[in-house]
LOVEX-108614 format. One record per residue (C-alpha): residue number from 1; chain; x, y, z. Coordinates in Angstrom, 1 decimal, m for minus. Each point is the difference from the previous one (the first is absolute). Layout:
// LOVEX-108614
> nr  kette  u  v  w
> NUM  A  X  Y  Z
...
This chain:
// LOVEX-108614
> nr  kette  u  v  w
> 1  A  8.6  m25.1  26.9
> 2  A  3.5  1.0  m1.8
> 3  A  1.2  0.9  m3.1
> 4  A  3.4  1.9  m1.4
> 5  A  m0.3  2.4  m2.8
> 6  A  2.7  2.6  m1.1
> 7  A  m0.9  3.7  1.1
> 8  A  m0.1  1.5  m3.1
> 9  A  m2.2  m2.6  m2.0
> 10  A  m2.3  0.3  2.6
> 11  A  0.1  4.1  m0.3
> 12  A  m0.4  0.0  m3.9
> 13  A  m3.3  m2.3  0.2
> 14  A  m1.6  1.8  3.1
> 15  A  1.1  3.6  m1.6
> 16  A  m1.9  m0.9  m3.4
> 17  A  m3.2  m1.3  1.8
> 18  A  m0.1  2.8  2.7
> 19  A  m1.5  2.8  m2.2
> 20  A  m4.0  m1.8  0.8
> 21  A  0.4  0.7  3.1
> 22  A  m2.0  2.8  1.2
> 23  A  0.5  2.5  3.0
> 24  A  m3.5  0.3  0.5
> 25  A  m1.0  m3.5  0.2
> 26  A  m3.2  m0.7  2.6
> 27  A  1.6  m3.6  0.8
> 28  A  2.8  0.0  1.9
> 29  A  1.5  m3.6  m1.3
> 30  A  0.0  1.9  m3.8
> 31  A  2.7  1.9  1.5
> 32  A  2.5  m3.4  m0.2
> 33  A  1.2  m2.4  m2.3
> 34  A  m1.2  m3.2  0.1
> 35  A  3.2  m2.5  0.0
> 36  A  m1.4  m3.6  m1.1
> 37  A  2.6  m2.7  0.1
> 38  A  m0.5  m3.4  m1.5
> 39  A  1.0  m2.6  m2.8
> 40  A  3.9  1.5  0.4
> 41  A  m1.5  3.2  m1.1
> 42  A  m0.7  3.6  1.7
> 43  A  m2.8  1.9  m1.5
> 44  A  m0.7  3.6  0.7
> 45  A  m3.2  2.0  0.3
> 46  A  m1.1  3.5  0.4
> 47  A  m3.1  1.4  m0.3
> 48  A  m2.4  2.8  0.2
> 49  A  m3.7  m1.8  m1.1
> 50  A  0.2  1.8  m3.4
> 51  A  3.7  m1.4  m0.9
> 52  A  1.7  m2.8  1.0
> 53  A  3.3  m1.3  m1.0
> 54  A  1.9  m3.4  0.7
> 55  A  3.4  m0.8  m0.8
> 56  A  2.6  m2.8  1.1
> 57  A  2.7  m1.4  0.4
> 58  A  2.3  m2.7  1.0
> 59  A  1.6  0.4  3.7
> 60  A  3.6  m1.1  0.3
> 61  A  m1.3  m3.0  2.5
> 62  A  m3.2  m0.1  2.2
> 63  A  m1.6  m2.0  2.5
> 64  A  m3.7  m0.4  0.8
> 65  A  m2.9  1.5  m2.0
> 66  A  m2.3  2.8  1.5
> 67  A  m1.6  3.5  m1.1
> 68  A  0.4  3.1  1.8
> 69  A  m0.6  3.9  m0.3
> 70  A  3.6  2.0  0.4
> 71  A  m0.7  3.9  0.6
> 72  A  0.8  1.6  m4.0
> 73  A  1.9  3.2  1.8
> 74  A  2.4  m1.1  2.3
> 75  A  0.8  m3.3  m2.1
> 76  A  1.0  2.1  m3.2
> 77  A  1.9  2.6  1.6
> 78  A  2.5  m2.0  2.2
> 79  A  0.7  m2.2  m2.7
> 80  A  0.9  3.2  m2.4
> 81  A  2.4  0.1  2.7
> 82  A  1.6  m2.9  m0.5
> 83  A  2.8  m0.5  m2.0
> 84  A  m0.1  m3.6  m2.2
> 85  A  0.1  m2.8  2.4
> 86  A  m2.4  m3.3  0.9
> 87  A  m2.1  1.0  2.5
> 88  A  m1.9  m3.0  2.0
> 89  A  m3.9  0.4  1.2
> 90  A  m0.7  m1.8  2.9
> 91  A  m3.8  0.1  0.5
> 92  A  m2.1  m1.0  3.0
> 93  A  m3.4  m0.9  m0.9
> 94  A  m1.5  m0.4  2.9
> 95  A  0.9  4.0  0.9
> 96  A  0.7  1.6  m3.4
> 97  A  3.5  1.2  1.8
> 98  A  3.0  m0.2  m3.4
> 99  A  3.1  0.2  0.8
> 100  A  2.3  1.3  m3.2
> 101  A  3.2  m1.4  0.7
> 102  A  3.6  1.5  m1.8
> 103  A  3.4  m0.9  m0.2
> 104  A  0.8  3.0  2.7
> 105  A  m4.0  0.1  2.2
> 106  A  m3.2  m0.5  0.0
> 107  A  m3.5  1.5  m0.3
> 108  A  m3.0  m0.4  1.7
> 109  A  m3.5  0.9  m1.5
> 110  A  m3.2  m1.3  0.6
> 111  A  m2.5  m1.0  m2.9
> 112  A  m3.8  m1.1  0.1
> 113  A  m2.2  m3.2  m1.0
> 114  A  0.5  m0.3  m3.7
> 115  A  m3.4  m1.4  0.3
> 116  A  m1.7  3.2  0.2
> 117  A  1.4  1.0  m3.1
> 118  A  m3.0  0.4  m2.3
> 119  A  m0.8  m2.0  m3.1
> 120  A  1.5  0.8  m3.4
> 121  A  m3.0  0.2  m2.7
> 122  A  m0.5  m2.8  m2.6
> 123  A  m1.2  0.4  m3.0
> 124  A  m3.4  m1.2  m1.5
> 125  A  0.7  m3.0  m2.0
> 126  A  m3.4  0.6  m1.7
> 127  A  0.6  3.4  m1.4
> 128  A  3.8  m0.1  m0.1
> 129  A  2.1  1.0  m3.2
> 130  A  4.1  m1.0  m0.3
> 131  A  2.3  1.1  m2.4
> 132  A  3.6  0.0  0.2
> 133  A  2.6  3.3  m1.4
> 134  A  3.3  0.6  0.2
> 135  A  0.8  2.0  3.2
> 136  A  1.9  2.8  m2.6
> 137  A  m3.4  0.3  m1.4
> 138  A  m1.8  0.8  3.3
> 139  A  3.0  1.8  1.3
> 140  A  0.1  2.6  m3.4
> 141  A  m4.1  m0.1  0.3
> 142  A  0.0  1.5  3.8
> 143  A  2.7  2.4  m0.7
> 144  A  m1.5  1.1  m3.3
> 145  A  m3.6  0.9  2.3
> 146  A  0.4  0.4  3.6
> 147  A  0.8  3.9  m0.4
> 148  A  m3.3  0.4  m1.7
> 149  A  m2.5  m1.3  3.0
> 150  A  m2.2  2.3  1.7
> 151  A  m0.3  0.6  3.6
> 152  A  m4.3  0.1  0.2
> 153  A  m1.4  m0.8  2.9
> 154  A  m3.7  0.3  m1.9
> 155  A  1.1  m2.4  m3.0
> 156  A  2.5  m2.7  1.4
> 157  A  m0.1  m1.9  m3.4
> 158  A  2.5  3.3  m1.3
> 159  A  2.4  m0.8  3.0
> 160  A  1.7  m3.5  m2.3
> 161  A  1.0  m1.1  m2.9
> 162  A  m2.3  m1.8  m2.2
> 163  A  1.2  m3.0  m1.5
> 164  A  m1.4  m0.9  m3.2
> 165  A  0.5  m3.8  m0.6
> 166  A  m1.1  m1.1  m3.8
> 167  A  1.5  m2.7  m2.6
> 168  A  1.5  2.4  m1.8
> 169  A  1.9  2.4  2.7
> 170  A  0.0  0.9  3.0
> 171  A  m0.7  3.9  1.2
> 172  A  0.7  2.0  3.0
> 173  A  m2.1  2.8  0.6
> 174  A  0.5  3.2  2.4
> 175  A  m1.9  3.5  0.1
> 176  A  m0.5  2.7  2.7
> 177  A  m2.4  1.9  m2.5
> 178  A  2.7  2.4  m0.7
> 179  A  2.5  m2.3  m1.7
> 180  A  m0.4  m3.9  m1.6
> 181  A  2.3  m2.6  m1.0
> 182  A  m0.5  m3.2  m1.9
> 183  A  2.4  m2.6  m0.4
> 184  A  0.1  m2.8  m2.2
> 185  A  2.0  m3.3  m0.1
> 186  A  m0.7  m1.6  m3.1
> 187  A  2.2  m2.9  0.9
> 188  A  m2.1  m0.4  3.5
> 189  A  m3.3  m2.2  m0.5
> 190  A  m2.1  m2.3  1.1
> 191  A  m2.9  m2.2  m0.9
> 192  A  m2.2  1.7  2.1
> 193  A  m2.0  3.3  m0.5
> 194  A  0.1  1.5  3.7
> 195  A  1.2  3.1  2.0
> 196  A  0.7  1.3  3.8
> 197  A  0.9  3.3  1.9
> 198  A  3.3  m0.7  1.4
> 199  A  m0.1  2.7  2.7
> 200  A  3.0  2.6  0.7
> 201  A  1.1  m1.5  3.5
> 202  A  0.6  m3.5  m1.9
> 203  A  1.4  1.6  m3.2
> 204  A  2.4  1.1  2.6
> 205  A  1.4  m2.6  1.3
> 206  A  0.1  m2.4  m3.4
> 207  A  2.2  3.0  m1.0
> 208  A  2.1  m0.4  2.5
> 209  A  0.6  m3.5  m0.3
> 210  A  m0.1  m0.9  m3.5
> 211  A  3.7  1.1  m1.0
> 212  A  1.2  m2.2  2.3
> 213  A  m2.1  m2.9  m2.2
> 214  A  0.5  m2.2  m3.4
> 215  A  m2.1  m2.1  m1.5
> 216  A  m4.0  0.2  m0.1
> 217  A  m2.5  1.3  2.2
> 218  A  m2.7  m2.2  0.5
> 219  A  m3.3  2.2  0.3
> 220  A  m3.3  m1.3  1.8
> 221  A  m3.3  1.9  0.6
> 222  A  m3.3  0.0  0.9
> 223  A  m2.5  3.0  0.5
> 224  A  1.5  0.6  3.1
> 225  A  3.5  m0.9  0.4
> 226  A  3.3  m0.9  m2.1
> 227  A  2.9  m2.0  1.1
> 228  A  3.5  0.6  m2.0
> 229  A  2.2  m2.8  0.5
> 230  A  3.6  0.7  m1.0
> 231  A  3.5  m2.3  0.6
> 232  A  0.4  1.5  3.2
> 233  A  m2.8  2.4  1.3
> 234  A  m3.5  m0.7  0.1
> 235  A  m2.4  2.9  0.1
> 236  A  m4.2  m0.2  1.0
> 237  A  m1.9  3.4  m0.4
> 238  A  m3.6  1.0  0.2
> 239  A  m1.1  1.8  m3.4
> 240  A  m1.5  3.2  m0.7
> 241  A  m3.8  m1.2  m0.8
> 242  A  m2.1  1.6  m2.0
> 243  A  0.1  1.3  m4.3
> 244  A  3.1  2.1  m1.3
> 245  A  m2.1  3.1  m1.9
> 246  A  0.8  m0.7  m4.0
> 247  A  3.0  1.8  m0.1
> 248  A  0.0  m1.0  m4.1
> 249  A  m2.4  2.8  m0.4
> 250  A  1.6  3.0  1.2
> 251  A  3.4  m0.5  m2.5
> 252  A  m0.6  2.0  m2.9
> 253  A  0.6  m1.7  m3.3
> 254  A  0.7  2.6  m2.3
> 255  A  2.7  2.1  0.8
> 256  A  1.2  2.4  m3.2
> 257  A  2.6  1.6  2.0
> 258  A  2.8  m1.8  0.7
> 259  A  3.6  0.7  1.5
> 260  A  3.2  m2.0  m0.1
> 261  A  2.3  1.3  2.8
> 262  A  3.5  m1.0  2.2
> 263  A  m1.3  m1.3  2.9
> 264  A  2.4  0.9  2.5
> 265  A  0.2  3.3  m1.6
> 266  A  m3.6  0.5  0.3
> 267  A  0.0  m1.3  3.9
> 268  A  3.2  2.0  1.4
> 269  A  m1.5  3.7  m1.9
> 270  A  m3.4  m1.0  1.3
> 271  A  1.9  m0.2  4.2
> 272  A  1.5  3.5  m0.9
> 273  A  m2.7  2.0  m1.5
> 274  A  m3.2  m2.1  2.4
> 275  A  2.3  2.1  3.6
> 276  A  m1.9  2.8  m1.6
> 277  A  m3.0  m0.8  m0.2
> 278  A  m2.8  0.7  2.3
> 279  A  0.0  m1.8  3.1
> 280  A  m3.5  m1.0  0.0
> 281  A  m0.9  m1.1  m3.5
> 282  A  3.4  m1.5  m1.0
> 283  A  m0.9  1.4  m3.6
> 284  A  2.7  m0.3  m2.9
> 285  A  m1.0  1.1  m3.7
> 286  A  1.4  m1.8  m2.8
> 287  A  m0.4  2.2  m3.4
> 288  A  1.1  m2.1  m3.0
> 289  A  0.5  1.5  m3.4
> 290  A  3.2  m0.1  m3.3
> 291  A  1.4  m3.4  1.8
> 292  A  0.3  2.0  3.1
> 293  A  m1.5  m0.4  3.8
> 294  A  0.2  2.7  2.7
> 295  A  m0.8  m0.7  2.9
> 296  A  m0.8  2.7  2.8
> 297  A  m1.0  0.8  2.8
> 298  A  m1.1  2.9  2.9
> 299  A  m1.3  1.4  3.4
> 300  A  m2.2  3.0  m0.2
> 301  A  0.5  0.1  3.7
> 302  A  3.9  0.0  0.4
> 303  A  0.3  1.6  m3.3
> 304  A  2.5  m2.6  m1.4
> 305  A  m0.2  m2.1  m3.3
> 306  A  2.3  m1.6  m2.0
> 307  A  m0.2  m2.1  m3.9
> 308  A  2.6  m2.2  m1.7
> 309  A  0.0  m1.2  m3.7
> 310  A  0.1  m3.4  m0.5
> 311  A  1.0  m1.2  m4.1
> 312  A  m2.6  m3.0  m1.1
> 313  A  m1.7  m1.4  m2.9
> 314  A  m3.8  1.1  0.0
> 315  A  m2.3  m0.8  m2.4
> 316  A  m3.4  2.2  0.3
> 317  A  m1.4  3.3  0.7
> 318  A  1.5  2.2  2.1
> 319  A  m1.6  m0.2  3.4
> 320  A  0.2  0.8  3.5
> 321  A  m0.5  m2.5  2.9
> 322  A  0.2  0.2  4.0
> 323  A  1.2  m2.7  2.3
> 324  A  0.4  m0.9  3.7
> 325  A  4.0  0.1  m0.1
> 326  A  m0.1  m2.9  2.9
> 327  A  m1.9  m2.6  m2.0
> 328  A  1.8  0.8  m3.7
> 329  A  3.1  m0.5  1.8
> 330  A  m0.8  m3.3  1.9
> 331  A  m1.3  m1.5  m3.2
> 332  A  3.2  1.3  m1.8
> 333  A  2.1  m1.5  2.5
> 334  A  m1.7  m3.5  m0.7
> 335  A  0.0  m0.1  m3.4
> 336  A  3.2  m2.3  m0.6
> 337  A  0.7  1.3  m3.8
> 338  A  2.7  2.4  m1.3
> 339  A  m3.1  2.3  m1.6
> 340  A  m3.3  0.2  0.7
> 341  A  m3.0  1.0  m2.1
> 342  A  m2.2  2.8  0.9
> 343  A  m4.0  m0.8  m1.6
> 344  A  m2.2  2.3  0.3
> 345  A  m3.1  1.5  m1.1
> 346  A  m1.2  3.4  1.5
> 347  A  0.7  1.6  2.9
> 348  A  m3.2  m1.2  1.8
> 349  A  1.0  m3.6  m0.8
> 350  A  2.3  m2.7  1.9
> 351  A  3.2  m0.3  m1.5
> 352  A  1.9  m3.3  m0.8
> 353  A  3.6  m0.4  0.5
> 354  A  1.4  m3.3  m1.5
> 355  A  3.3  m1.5  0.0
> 356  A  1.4  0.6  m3.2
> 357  A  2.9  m2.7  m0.3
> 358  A  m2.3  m3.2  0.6
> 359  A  0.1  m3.7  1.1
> 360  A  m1.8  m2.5  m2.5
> 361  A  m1.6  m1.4  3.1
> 362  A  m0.5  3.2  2.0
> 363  A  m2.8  2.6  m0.6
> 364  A  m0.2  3.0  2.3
> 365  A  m2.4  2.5  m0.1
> 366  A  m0.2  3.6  2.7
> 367  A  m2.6  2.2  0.3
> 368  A  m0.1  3.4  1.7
> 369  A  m3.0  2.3  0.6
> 370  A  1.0  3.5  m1.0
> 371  A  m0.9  2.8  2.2
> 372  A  m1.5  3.3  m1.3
> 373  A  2.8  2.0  m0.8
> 374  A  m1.7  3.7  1.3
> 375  A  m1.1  m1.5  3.3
């Protein structure tokens, strides 16, 4: 078996699908890509049980068909060595010995049975669902959530993104307990009424391989598994199984206190005053009152504190709220809007911060759980 492909096509595909594999994999062959050549085509697996991803591509010429595992490591770095060139695999199936051959050498590596690669999953045609979204939608739906998952070992469902599939929108869902985002896309819908725990790993590596995508996303799932087919990757993953907690009943609906503020101005005083707060807690105060925020902060123990003034339009009582500085700022720094507003209730309440510029197909919602501000 031979076929020619150019170094750096090869690099790009095997780079993108690389990220599933795992460095604590219990079967040796999951350590290797699975090279499958046939119908003038070359299409490329790796796995890790819980992810797979297959791409492809069409060699330069080839001769023969045949499947074989090439070891993931050693393939990708010597050919991050190369500069842009054909390079020509000349594969003995009868001892798994390849042969990479260049304009100026040649390298030797030996691969396994391709045979033993294990199975991909399939899909349940019985209790499937399909829809079909444009990959900016799934691309902005990912970013928008993956910061929000947990990291429970005791409630996996936390550890993914719910995806909320109904004929009106679509929603994508992510909570630690300590922080929440929802996000809409009013223009995403099917004519279905379904939903799945896309976990983090997964979320992952669609992230990574979406910008380099147009078109749809064609979305298949079962209670088990979902396959994403795109124009040039295919993805298989294993869900998260089990029911997302009703997140709908922890957002607090009526929220007299409300502040407009700069976003960026509110993020960047937030990083200056949060280095002095105490290590342990994180703790930030946010005291709002005459269209005025100040935000503070201190460590008893190093005797150090600091507050800036922040100008904004607030609309309330004046009040006094305390917040991990880490989570307020991650959410700030995913909010994509010029100013954001600031709901809130009472101290002991969650507060909302919404984008305030927004999109007539977009809704975006963050929560974060205050903490008690004389902890």
């Amino acid at each position: 078996m031979r076929f020619v492909v150019s170094s750096l096509e090869l690099l790009n595909h095997l780079q993108a699908i690389s990220r599933v594999i795992s460095n604590k994999s219990t079967l040796p062959i999951l350590d290797n890509f699975l090279f499958d050549l046939k119908d003038q085509k070359l299409t490329l697996t790796a796995s890790d049980l819980e992810v797979t991803m297959i791409t492809s591509l069409v060699p330069d010429s080839m001769e023969g068909e045949g499947v074989i595992a090439l070891p993931s490591r050693l393939l990708l770095e010597t050919l991050k060595k190369f500069p842009e060139q054909p390079l020509s695999f000349d594969i003995n199936m009868d001892t798994y010995g390849i042969d990479i051959v260049t304009e100026k050498g040649k390298f030797s590596i030996v691969g396994q049975n391709g045979e033993d690669f294990p199975e991909l999953p399939s899909i349940d045609e019985n209790k499937a669902s399909h829809l079909q979204v444009p990959v900016e939608l799934l691309e902005t739906g990912i970013n928008k959530t993956l910061f929000a998952t947990a990291d429970d070992e005791l409630r996996p469902v936390m550890n993914g993104i719910l995806v909320e599939i109904t004929p009106e929108k679509i929603n994508f869902v992510a909570s630690d307990s300590h922080k929440l985002v929802r996000y809409s896309r009013l223009d995403g819908h099917a004519e279905i009424t379904a939903s799945f725990i896309l976990p983090k790993k997964p979320a992952n590596s669609l992230k990574g391989i979406l910008p380099k995508e147009e078109g749809d996303v064609a979305i298949e799932f079962d209670d088990k598994n979902a396959v994403f087919t795109l124009p040039n990757y295919k993805m298989i993953c294993r869900l998260v199984e089990g029911n997302y907690p009703a997140y709908g009943a922890v957002i607090p609906q009526d929220n007299p206190n409300k502040v407009i503020i700069d976003r960026v101005d509110f993020y960047n005083t937030l990083g200056r005053v949060s280095l002095f707060s105490n290590q342990a807690n994180n703790l930030v105060k946010l005291k709002m009152e005459n269209n005025e925020m100040t935000v503070s902060a201190q460590d008893l123990d190093f005797s150090i504190s600091a507050f800036e003034k922040i100008t904004c339009q607030y609309d309330g009582d004046e009040m006094e709220i305390g917040f991990k500085s880490a989570f307020l700022a991650e959410i700030l720094d995913n909010l994509s809007s010029g100013d954001v507003v600031l709901e809130l209730s009472d101290p002991s309440r969650a507060g909302i911060l919404l984008p305030f510029e927004k999109n007539e197909n977009e809704d975006e919602l963050m929560l974060l759980m205050p903490m008690m501000i004389n902890a």
